[in-house]
C-alpha positions, 0 to 999 in steps of 0.5 A: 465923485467919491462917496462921503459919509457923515461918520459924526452923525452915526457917532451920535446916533449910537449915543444913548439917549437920555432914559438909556443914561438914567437906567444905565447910571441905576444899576438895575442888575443889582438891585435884585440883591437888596429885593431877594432879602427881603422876600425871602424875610416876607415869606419866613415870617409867613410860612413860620408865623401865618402873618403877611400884610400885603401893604408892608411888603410892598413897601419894604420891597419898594423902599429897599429898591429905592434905598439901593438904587441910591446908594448906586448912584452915591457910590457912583459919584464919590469914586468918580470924585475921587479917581476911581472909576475914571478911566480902565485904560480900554474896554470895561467889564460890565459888572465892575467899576460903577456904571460908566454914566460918569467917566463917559460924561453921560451925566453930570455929577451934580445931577446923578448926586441930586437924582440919589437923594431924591431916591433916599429921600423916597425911601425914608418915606416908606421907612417913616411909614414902616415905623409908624405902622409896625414900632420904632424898632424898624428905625434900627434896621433903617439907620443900619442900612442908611449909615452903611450905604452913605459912608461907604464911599463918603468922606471922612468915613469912607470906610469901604476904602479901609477893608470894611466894606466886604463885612459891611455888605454881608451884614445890610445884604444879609440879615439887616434886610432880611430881619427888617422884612420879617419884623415889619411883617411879624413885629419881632425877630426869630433865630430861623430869619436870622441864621437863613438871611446869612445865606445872602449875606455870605454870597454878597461878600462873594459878589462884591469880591469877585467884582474887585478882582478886575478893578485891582490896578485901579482901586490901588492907585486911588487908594480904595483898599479893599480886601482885594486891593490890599491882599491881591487877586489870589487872596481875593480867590480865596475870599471868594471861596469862602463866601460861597463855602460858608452860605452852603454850610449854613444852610446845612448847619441850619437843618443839622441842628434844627433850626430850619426844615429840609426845604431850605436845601433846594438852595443847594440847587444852586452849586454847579452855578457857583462851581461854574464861576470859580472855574472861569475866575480861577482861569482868567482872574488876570483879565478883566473883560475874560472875567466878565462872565465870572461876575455875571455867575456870581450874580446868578449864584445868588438869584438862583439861591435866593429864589430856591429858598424862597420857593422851599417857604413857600411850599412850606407856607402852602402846607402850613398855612392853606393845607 
């Protein structure tokens, strides 16, 4: 008698379950690039000013991970709803074209749509707390980062279709997050915070254009032009480039011309990371899945930075303010 074997059953059991969706439709690999902004702010404002307040970090650092994880999920669902990330004709790189809950019916859009709200709803709370705390200039850094986040996929602006997206990252990723942590710590704004949150800024516009260069076909074809989609996959090489160029001469310039000591060069620690990921892009850019470890170099560039930096204040810190 031949052996039979209950090959739907072993199909379900490979399924996720319903935690795995949730975390997998989250994004969590990338909600380190909206925390490390802000703990860098936090730690400038406490190594260059002596002010920490334990409670507003905190809170800036849950509502940023709140605000981002929503801003997954919105993105998410509008791409789905418009034809973007519905189908990559066979496997799919990991790092790019959203989380995959949707196009794979994990989840319904309607519920990751609900679940997103929830999130910003929970973020508001802490900037409303924010401002009733530190002053009603924490509002501009909110509705900066709100605005941004819910209009980049969101009829009728859906400007991160149009090749504004990639300038608008730079901007919330970098000094709009940053900024906002230090102000909520010190109630003002300095150029160092300032001229230092570009730094992840500019390596936030790398990430987010090397993670277009394997969705070029398909961000065409629905009519999301980026930069990418609009100028092609060695334009998007070049752009980059520039991204990492332009945060290593910022810290350097920032030294150069006094406006940060020579701590913040423990950042440059992160170049081989960075030489490591334009090598594999330059070699397989027309790949997607071979270009998979290219977006997770990217991703690593900017933890490896960020958290260079961050221990350079804090060593700061340490000699200013317990020495």
């Amino acid at each position: 008698m031949p052996l039979k074997i209950d090959l739907t059953h072993a199909k379900e059991e490979r399924e996720p379950g319903v935690v795995d969706r949730w975390i997998q439709a989250f994004r969590l690999q990338f909600v380190p690039t909206s925390i490390f902004p802000a703990l860098l702010g936090s730690v400038i404002a406490w190594a260059t000013f002596r002010e920490f307040h334990f409670l507003y970090f905190v809170m800036v650092i849950s509502g940023v991970a709140l605000h981002h994880i929503g801003l997954n999920m919105i993105d998410d669902v509008f791409d789905y709803l418009h034809a973007v990330d519905r189908s990559h004709g066979g496997e799919k790189n990991p790092y790019t074209g959203g989380s995959g809950v949707l196009a794979g019916r994990l989840l319904s859009a309607r519920n990751v749509f609900c679940v997103s709200i929830f999130c910003y709803f929970l973020a508001l709370i802490t900037a409303v707390y924010l401002t009733l705390s530190v002053g009603w200039p924490v509002l501009i850094f909110v509705g900066i980062g709100l605005f941004s986040s819910v209009f980049y996929s969101v009829p009728p602006i859906r400007y991160g279709y149009r090749g504004f997206g990639e300038f608008s990252l730079l901007i919330n990723f970098g000094p709009v997050i940053c900024l906002g942590a230090f102000y909520a710590q010190t109630g003002s704004i300095a150029w160092e915070p300032f001229i230092i949150s570009l730094v992840p800024g500019f390596l936030m516009w790398s990430m987010i254009v090397i993670n277009e260069i394997p969705d070029y076909e398909e961000d065409r074809q629905a009519g999301k032009l980026n930069l990418v989609a609009r100028f092609g996959k060695k334009a998007g090489i070049l752009l980059y480039s520039a991204g990492l160029i332009s945060a290593y001469a910022t810290l350097l310039l920032a030294v150069f011309f006094g406006v940060s000591s020579l701590q913040v060069l423990l950042g440059f620690l992160s170049i081989p990371a960075a030489f490591n990921s334009l090598i594999i892009l330059r070699k397989n850019y027309h790949d997607r899945l071979k270009m998979a470890p290219a977006n997770l170099a990217a991703i690593k560039v900017h933890a490896f930075t960020l958290s260079f930096l961050i221990i350079g204040y804090l060593a700061k810190g340490v000699q200013v303010n317990l020495l």
